[in-house]
C-alpha positions as CSV (number, residue, x, y, z in Angstrom):
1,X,0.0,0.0,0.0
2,X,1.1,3.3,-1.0
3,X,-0.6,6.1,1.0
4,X,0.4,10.0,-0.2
5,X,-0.4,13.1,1.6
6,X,-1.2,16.5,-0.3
7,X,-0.7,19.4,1.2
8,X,-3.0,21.8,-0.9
9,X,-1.7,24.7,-2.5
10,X,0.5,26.5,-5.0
11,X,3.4,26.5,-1.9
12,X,1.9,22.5,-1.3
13,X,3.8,19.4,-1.1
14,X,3.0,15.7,-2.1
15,X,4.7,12.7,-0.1
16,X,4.2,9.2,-0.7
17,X,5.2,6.4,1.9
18,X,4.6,2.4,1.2
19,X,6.7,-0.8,2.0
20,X,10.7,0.6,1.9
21,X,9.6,3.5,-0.6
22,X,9.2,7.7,0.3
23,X,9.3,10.2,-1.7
24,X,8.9,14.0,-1.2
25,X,8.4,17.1,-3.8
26,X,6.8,20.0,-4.2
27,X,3.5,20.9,-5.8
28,X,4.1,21.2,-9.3
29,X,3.0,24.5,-10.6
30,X,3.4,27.1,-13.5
31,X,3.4,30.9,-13.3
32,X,1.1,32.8,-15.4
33,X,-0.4,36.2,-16.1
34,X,-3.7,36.8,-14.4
35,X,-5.8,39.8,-16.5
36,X,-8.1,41.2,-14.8
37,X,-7.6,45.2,-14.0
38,X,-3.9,45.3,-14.1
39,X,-1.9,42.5,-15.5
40,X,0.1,40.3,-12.5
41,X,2.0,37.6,-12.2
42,X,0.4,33.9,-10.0
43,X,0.8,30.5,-9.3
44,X,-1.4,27.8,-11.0
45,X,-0.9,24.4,-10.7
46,X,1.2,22.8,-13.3
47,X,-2.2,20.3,-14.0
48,X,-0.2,18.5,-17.3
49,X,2.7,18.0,-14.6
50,X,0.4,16.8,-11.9
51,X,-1.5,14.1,-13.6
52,X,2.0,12.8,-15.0
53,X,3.2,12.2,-11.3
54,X,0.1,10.8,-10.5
55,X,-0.3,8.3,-14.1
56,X,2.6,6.5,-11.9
57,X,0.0,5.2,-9.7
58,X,-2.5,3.9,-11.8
59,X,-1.4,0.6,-11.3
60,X,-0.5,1.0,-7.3
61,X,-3.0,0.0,-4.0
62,X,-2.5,3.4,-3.2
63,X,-5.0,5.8,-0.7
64,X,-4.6,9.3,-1.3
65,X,-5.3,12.3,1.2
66,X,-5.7,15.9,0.4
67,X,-5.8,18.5,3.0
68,X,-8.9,20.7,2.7
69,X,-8.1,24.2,1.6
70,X,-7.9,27.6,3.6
71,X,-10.8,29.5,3.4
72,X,-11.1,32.6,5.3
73,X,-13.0,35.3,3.8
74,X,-10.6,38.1,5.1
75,X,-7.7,36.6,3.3
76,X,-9.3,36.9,-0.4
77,X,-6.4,36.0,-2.5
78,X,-4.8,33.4,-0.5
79,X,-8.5,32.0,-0.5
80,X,-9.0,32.0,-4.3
81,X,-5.7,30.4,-4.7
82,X,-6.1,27.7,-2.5
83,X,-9.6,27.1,-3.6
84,X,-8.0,27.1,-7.8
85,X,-5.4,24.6,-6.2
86,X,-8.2,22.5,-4.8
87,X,-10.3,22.3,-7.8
88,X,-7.4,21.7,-10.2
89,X,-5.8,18.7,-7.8
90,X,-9.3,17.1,-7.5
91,X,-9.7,17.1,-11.2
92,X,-6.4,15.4,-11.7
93,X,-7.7,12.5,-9.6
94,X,-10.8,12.0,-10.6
95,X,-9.7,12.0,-14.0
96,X,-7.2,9.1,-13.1
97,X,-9.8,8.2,-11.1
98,X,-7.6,7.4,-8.3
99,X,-9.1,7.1,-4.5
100,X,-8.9,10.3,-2.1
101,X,-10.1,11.0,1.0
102,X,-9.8,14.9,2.7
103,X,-8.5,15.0,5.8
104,X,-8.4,18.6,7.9
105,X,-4.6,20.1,8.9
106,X,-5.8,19.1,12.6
107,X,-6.1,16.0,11.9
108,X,-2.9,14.4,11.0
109,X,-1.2,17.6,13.0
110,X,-2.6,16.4,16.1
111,X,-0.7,13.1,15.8
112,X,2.2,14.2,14.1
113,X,3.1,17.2,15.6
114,X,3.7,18.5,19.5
115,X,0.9,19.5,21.7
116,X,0.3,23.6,22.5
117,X,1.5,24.4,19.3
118,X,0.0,28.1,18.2
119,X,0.3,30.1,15.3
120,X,1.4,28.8,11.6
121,X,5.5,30.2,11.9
122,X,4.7,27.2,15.0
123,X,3.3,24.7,13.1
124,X,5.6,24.8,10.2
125,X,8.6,25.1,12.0
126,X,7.7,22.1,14.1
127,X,6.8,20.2,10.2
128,X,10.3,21.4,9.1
129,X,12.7,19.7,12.4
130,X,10.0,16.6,12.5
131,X,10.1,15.6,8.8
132,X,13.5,16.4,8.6
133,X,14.0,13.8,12.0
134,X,12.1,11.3,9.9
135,X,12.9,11.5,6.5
136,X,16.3,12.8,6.4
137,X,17.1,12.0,2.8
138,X,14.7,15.3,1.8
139,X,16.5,17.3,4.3
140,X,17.7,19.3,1.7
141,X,13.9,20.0,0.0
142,X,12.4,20.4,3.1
143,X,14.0,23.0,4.6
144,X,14.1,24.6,1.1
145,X,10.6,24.5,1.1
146,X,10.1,25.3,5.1
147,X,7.5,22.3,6.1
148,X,7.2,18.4,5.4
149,X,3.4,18.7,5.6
150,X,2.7,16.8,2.1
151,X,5.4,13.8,3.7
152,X,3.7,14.0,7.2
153,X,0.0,14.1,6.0
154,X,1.5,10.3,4.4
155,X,3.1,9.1,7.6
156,X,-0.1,9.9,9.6
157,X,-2.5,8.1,7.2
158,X,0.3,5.4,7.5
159,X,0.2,5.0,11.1
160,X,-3.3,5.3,11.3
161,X,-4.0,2.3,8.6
162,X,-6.6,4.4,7.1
């Protein structure tokens, strides 16, 4: 059984853990121009990219779990983002029609991370030494990228034989 953990977003991750296998990496994404009053530069996801890592699995037991997006109406843009993210990442798996279950950041943090943790500098410092302590062959990667949350959301399911 293979069992990956996305952690949603243009600034996600995606870990996979099964039998003597792990492997970490970051979202992939693209930038584009978004036109709407002035012209700016975002982050889509890379969905060509995405369903290529994921055609690897067709063939795999594997359980998926995607973390459910941020959505807090004071934080517009970080909102939309996460909510394109969502969308594109859930189209990319049902079109491979591959098996996912959400699962809520309190969830696997809960069990993966320390008690009395506040505030998300915290939380994603605590996902940096912890994934690092675990997985140390993507050392490099994730302190590069800040948190192992994508490798952790894997462990967790893991552990938890879901």
């Amino acid at each position: 059984m293979v069992y990956c953990g996305i952690d949603n977003g243009v600034s996600g991750s995606i870990g996979f853990v099964g039998g003597r296998e792990a492997s970490f990496e970051l979202t992939p994404v693209k930038l584009v121009t978004n036109y709407q009053k002035t012209a700016k530069q975002l982050h889509r996801i890379d969905f060509k990219a995405l369903t290529r890592r994921f055609h690897f699995f067709l063939s795999t037991d594997i359980k998926i779990f995607l973390e459910r997006p941020l959505v807090n109406p004071g934080r517009f843009n970080a909102t939309a983002s996460a909510l394109r993210a969502f969308e594109a990442t859930l189209i990319c798996l049902e079109e491979l029609q591959l098996p996912y279950e959400f699962v809520d950041s309190k969830q696997w943090q809960k069990k993966m991370l320390p008690a009395g943790l506040k505030g998300s500098d915290n939380l994603k410092k605590a996902s940096m030494d912890i994934g690092i302590r675990m997985f140390p062959q993507f050392e490099k990667l994730i302190t590069k990228h800040k948190d192992a949350d994508g490798i952790l959301i894997a462990e967790w399911a893991r552990r938890e034989k879901l």
